[in-house]
N, C-alpha and C positions, 0 to 999 in steps of 0.2 A: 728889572731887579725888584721893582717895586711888588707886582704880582707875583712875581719868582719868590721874592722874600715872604711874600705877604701866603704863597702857596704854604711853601715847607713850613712857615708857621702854623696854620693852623695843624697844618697835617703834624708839626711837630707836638704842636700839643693836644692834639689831638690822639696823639702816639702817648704822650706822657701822661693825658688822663686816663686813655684807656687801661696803661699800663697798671699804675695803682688801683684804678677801679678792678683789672682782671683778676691784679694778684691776691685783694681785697677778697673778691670774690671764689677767686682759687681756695684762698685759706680761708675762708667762710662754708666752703663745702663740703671739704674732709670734716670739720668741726663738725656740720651736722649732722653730716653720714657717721661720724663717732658717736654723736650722745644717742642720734638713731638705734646706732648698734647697741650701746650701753641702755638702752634706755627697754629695748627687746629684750636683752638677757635679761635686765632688771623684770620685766613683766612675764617670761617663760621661766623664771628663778620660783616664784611659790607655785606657778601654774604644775612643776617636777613634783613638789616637795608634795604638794598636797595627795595627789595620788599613792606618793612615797608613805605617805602617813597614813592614809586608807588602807596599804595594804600590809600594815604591820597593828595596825589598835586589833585584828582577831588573834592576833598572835601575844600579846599584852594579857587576852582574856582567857588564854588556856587554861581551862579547868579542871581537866583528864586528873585522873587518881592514881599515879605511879603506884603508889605500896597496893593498891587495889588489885591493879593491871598483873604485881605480879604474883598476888595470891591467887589472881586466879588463873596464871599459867600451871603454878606449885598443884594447885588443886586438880588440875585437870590430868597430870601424871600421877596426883594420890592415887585419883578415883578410877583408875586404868588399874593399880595395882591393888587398890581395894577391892575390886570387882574379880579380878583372878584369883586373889589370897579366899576370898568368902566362896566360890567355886569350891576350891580345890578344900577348904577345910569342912564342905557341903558334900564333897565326896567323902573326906575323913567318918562323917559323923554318920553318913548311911552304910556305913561296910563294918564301920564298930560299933554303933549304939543302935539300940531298937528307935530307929527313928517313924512316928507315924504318918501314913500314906498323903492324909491330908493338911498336918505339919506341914511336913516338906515341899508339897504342890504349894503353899501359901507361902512359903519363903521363898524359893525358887521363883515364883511370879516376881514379891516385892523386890527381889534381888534385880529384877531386868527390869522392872520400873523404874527403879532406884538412878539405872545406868542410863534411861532414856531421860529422866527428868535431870539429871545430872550435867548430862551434853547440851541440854537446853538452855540449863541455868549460865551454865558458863557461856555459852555463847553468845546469848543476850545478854549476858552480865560485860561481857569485853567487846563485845561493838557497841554497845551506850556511851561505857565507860571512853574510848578513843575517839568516838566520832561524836560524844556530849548529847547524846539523845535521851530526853528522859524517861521514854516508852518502851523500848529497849530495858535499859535498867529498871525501871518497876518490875518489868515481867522477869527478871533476874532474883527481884529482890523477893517478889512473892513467890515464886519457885524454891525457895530457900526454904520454908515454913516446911511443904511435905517432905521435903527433902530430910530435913533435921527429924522428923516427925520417925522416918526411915530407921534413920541413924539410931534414934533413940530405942525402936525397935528391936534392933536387933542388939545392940544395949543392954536390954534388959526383959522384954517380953516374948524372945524365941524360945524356942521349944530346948535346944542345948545351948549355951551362950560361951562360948572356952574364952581362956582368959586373953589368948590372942585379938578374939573379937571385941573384947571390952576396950582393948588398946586402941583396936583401930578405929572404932565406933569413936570413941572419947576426943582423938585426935581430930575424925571429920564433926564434932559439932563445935571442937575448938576453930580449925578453920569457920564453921559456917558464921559464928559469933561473929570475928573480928569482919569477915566479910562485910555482914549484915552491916554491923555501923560504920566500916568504909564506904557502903554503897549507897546509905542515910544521906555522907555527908558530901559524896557528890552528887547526887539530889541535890539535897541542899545550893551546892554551890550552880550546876547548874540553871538553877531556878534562880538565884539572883544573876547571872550574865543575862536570862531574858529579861531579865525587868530591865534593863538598862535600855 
């Protein structure tokens, strides 16, 4: 009885201590399989955010010139229609006015210049302006001078001038003005996002 008793003893508490230390241990290792896991998310929580934030500060510093963007869509069907109306009122003025030979070969050049610097201006002027390039829009913005220079031209120092062409002339250096210092001022603006 005596080893009988003195077995199941210890075995007994042997059972009892193991029990508390197990359960001990049980619930000691959810705990820090938990703060594990908490403690992970806690440390993959800014590791999200930061890239999140990376990928939004160029979108903070959008510079692009909407009223710009859509002057110079407007401009781009003016000078479509400006180019046909000055044709056809080039034909008007050789079938009724003594128009002279080399007049007219000098208009008729500046007229297709007019239209190739035109499709140029605009189109470096609206990929600068969208994609923030400032080489792009310079070359926009200096294409605007002979451009206007054009305008003025036929304005005022062609050889017949009707009063249609004065409308339409007047109209594109109204366009080319307000251009001019929308495309200044995104300059301007893209040149302070590079200094940043």
């Amino acid at each position: 009885a005596g080893p009988g008793g003195r077995g199941p003893g210890p075995g007994g508490s042997g059972a009892r201590g193991r029990g508390p230390r197990g359960g001990l241990g049980g619930a000691a290792e959810p705990a820090k399989a938990q703060r594990g896991r908490e403690g992970g998310a806690a440390g993959r929580g800014p590791g999200r955010a930061l890239p999140a934030h990376g990928r939004l500060a160029p979108a903070g510093r959008q510079r692009s010139s909407a009223p710009l963007q859509v002057l110079l869509f407007l401009n781009g069907w003016y000078s479509a229609t400006y180019f046909l109306l000055e044709a056809f009122v080039f034909v008007y003025k050789v079938l009724l006015l003594p128009y002279p030979f080399t007049n007219l070969v000098l208009d008729v050049v500046l007229l297709f210049l007019y239209l190739g610097t035109e499709a140029t201006r605009i189109f470096f002027g609206s990929k600068g302006n969208l994609c923030q390039r400032k080489v792009p829009l310079s070359i926009s913005l200096a294409l605007t001078i002979p451009a206007a220079v054009m305008a003025t031209y036929y304005l005022l120092l062609q050889t017949y001038a009707l009063r249609l062409e004065a409308i339409l002339n007047a109209t594109l250096l109204l366009f080319y003005a307000i251009e001019l210092l929308l495309g200044i001022l995104a300059l301007v603006s893209f040149s302070s996002v590079d200094s940043y």
